[in-house]
C-alpha positions as CSV (number, residue, x, y, z in Angstrom):
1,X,30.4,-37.8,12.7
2,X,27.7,-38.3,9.9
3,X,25.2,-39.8,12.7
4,X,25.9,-37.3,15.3
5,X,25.1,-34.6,12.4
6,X,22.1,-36.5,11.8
7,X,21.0,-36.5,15.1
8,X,21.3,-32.7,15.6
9,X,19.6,-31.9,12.5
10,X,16.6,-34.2,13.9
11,X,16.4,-32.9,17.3
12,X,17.1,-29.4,16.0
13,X,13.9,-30.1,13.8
14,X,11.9,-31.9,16.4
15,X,12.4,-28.7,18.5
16,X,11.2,-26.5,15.9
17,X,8.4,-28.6,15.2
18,X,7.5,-28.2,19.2
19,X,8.3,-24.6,19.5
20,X,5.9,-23.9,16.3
21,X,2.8,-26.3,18.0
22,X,3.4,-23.9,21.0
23,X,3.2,-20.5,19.5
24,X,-0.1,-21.9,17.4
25,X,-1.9,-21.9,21.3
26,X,-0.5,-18.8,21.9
27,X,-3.2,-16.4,21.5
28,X,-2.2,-12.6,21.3
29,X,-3.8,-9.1,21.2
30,X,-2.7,-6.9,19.3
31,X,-3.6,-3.1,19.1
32,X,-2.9,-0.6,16.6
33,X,-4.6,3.1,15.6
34,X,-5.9,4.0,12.8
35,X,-7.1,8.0,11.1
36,X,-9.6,7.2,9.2
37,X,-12.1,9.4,11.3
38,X,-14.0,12.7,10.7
39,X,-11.8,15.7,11.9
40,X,-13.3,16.4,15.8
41,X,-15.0,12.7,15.9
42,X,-13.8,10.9,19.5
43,X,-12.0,7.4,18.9
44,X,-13.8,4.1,18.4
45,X,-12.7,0.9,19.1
46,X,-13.3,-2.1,16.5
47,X,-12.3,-5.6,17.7
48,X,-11.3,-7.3,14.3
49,X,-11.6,-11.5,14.5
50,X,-10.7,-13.4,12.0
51,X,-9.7,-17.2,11.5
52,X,-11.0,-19.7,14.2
53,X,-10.9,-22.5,12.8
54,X,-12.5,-23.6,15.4
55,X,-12.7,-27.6,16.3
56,X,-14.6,-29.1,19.4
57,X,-12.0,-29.6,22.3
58,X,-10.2,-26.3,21.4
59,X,-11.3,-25.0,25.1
60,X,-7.8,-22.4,26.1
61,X,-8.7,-20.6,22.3
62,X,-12.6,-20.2,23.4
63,X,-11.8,-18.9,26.6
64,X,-9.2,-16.8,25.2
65,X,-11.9,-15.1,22.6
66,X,-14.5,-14.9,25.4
67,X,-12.2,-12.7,27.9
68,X,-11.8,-10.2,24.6
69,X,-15.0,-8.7,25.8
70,X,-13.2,-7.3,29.1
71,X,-12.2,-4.3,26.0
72,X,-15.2,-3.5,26.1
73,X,-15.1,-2.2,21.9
74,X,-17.4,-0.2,20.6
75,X,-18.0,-2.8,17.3
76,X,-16.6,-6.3,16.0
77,X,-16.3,-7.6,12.7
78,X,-15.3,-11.0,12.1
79,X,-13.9,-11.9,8.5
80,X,-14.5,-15.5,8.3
81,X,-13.4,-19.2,8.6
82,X,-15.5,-19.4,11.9
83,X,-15.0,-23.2,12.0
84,X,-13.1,-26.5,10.6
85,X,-15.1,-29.1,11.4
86,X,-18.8,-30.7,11.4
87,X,-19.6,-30.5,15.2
88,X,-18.4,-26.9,15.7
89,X,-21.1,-24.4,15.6
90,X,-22.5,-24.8,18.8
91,X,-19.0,-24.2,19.8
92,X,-18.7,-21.5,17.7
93,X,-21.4,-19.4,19.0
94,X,-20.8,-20.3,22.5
95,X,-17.3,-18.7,22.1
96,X,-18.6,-15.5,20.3
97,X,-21.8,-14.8,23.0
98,X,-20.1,-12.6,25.1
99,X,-19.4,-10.1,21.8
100,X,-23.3,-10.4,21.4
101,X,-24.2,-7.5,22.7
102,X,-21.6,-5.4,20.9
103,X,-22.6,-4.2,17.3
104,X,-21.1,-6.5,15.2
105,X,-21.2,-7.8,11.5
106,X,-19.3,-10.9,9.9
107,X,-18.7,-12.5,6.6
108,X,-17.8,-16.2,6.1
109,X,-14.8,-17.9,4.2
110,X,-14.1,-21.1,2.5
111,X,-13.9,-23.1,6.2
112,X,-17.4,-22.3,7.0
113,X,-18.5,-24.2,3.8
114,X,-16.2,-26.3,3.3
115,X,-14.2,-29.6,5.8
116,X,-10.4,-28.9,5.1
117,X,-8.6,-31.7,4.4
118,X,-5.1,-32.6,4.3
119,X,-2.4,-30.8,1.9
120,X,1.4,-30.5,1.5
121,X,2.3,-27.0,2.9
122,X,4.7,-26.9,0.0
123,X,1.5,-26.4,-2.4
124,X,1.1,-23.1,-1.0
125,X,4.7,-21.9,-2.8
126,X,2.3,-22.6,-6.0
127,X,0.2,-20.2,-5.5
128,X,-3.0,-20.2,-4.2
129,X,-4.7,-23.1,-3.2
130,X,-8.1,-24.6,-5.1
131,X,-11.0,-25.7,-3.9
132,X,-10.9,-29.4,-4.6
133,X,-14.4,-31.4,-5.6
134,X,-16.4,-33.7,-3.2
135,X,-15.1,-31.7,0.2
136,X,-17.4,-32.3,3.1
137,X,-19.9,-29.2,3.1
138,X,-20.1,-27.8,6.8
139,X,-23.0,-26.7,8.5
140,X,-23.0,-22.9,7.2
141,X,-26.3,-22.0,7.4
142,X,-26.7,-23.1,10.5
143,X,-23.4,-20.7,11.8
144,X,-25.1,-17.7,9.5
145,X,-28.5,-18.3,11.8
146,X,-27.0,-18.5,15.2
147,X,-24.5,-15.4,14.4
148,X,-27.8,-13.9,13.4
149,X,-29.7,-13.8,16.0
150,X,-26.7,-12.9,18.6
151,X,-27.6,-9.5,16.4
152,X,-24.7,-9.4,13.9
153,X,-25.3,-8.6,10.2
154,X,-24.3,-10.5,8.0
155,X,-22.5,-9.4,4.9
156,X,-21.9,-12.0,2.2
157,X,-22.0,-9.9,-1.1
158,X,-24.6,-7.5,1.3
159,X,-24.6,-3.7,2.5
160,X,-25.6,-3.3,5.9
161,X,-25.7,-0.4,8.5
162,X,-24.4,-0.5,11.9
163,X,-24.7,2.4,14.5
164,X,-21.7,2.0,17.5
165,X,-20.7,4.7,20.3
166,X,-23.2,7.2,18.9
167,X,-21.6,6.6,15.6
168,X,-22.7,5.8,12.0
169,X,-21.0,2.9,9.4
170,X,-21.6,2.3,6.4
171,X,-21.0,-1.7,5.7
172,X,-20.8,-3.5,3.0
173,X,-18.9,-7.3,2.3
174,X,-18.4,-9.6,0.0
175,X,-18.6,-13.6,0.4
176,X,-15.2,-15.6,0.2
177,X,-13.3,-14.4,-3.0
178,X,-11.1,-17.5,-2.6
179,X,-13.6,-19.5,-3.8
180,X,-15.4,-17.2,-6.1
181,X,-18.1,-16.4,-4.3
182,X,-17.8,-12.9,-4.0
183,X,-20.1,-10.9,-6.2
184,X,-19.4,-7.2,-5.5
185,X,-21.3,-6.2,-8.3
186,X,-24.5,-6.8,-5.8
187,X,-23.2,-4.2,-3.5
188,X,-21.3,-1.7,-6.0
189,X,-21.5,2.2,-5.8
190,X,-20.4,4.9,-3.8
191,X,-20.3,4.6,0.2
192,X,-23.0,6.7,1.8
193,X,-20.8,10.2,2.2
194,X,-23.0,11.2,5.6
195,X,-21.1,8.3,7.4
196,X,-18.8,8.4,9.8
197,X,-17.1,5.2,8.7
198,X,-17.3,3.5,5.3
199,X,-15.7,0.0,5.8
200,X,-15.1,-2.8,3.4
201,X,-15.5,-6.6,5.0
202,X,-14.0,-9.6,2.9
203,X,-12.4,-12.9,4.3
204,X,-9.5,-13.0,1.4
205,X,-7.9,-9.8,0.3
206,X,-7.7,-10.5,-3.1
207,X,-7.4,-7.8,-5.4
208,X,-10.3,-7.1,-6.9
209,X,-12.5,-6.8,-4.1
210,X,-10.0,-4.3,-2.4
211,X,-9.7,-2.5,-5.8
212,X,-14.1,-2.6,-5.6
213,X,-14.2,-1.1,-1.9
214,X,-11.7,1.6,-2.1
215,X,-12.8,2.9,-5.7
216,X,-16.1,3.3,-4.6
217,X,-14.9,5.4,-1.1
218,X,-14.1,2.8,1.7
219,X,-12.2,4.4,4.4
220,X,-10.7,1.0,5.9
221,X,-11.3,-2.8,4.7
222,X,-10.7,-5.4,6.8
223,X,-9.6,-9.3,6.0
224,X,-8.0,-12.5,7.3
225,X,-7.7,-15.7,5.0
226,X,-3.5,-15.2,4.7
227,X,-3.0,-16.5,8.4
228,X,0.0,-13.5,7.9
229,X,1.4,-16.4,6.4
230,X,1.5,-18.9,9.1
231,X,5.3,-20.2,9.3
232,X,7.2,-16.7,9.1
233,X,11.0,-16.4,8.4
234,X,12.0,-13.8,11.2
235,X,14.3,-10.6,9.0
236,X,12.2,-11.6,5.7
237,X,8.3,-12.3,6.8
238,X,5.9,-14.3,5.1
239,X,6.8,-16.5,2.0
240,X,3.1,-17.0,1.0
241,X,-0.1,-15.2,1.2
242,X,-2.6,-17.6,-0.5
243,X,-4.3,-15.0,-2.7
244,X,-2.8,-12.7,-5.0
245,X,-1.9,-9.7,-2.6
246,X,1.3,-9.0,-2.2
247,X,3.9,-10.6,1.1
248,X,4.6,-7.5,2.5
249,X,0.9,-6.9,3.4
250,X,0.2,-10.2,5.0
251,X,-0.8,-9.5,8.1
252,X,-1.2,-5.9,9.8
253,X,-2.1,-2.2,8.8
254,X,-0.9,-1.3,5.4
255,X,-3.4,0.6,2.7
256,X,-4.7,0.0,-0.4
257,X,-4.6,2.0,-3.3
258,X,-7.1,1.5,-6.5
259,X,-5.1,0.7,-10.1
260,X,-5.5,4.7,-11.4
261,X,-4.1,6.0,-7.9
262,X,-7.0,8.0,-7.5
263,X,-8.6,6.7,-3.7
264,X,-6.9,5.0,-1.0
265,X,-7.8,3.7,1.7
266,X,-6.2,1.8,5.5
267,X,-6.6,-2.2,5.3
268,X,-6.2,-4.6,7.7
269,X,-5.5,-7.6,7.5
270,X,-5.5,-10.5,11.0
271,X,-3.2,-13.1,10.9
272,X,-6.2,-14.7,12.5
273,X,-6.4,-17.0,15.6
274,X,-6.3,-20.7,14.2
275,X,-5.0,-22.8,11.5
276,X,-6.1,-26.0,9.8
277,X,-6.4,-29.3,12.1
278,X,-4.2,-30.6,9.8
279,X,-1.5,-28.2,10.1
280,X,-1.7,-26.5,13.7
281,X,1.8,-24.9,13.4
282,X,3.2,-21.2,13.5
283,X,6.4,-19.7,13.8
284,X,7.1,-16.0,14.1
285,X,3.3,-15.4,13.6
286,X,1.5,-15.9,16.7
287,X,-2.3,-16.1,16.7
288,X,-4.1,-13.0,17.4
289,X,-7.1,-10.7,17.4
290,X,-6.6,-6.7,17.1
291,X,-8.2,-4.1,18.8
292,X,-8.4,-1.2,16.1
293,X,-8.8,2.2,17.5
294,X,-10.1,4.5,15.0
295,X,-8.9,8.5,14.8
296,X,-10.2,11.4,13.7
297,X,-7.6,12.2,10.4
């Protein structure tokens, strides 16, 4: 009896295992609207990208990103973790040069500087994970030039300005508060109030930086980083976010509201389309890419 329980429990387990190696090549769009527009403006369309992870070889995910540009959006913003390993930004910006001639802008996360490396997924119930010393820097610079000159702006800790379908944003982004690089004190103060969008651009939701945007007038922010917590359990959602906001906004549209109540603003935050090499699993949490279509209010 004790062996056949065993054995159930193992193939039970090795299903799981295969089920959750699927759904992590199971690339998904997602769509969702959001009033964050001037009463009377028409809708735009924002293609939100977030969390490639992108390794040579991975040739069903690039397609997959390349065909997004059949939607024809109006903008994309990418929120980070372009790439996991040394080889991949040629790959990268092969993937992303159909979106060239959209407007875009982009900010990087702790995978574009850093090589991940191995960890127990148990770590994660810790808290958040911290950068350890002597990781493999990744060709960064390089992935900031290329993305560059396909026309996107780049944001780390930066304001930028971006004109799409006749309309007027306001930008600004911080570099990777995961890793303490974010410096929003370089791009504090109010939003420009003759925009028709004011949008916050981080790769980790932490906080802070969400506190920064909204106080100082952001009408939407949008993140990745949290992977909407990778391995879901379906009825109770994600059991870790890696960064200090809370479960329930993991993955999706939710909103932000500053410490004093006084501004608020829609977030958004992808679940993003890949995971570590190390871990490519996800259950109840398929990867995915959102088209946002903005409203007047």
């Amino acid at each position: 009896m004790l062996t056949r329980t065993l054995l159930g429990v193992t193939a039970t387990g090795l299903a799981g295992l295969a089920y959750a190696r699927w759904e992590a090549q199971h690339y998904t769009l997602r769509r969702a609207t959001v009033p964050v527009l001037p009463p009377g403006q028409p809708p735009l369309r924002i293609l939100h990208l977030s969390d490639l992870h992108l390794v040579p070889g991975q040739l069903s995910k690039q397609a997959w990103v390349r065909s997004l540009r059949e939607l024809r959006p109006d903008a994309v913003i990418a929120t980070g973790d372009f790439m996991s390993h040394q080889d991949a930004v040629p790959h990268v910006l092969d993937t992303l040069e159909p979106l060239f001639d959209v407007p875009g802008a982009f900010v990087l996360g702790s995978n574009d500087y850093f090589a991940p490396r191995p960890i127990n997924p148990a770590r994660y119930l810790q808290g958040p994970s911290q950068l350890e010393p002597k990781r493999p820097m990744l060709p960064w610079a390089d992935l900031v030039a290329g993305l560059g000159d396909g026309g996107w702006t780049h944001l780390c800790n930066a304001r930028g300005h971006m004109t799409a379908a006749g309309r007027s944003i306001d930008l600004r982004g911080v570099d990777d508060p995961h890793i303490s690089r974010d410096r929003y004190q370089d791009v504090a103060g109010e939003f420009r109030s003759d925009a028709d969008l004011r949008l916050g651009v981080t790769h980790a939701p932490y906080l802070r930086v969400l506190d920064g945007f909204v106080g100082d007038g952001a009408d939407l922010v949008l993140a990745g980083h949290t992977h909407g917590g990778q391995l879901r359990i379906p009825g109770i959602g994600a059991l870790v976010t890696n960064c200090d906001i809370d479960r329930a906004r993991s993955r999706g549209l939710s909103s932000h509201r500053t410490p004093e109540g006084r501004s608020t603003a829609a977030l958004h935050v992808s679940a993003g389309l890949g995971t570590s090499p190390y871990a490519p699993f996800r259950f109840a949490c398929p990867p995915e890419a959102t088209l946002l279509t903005l409203v007047a209010r």
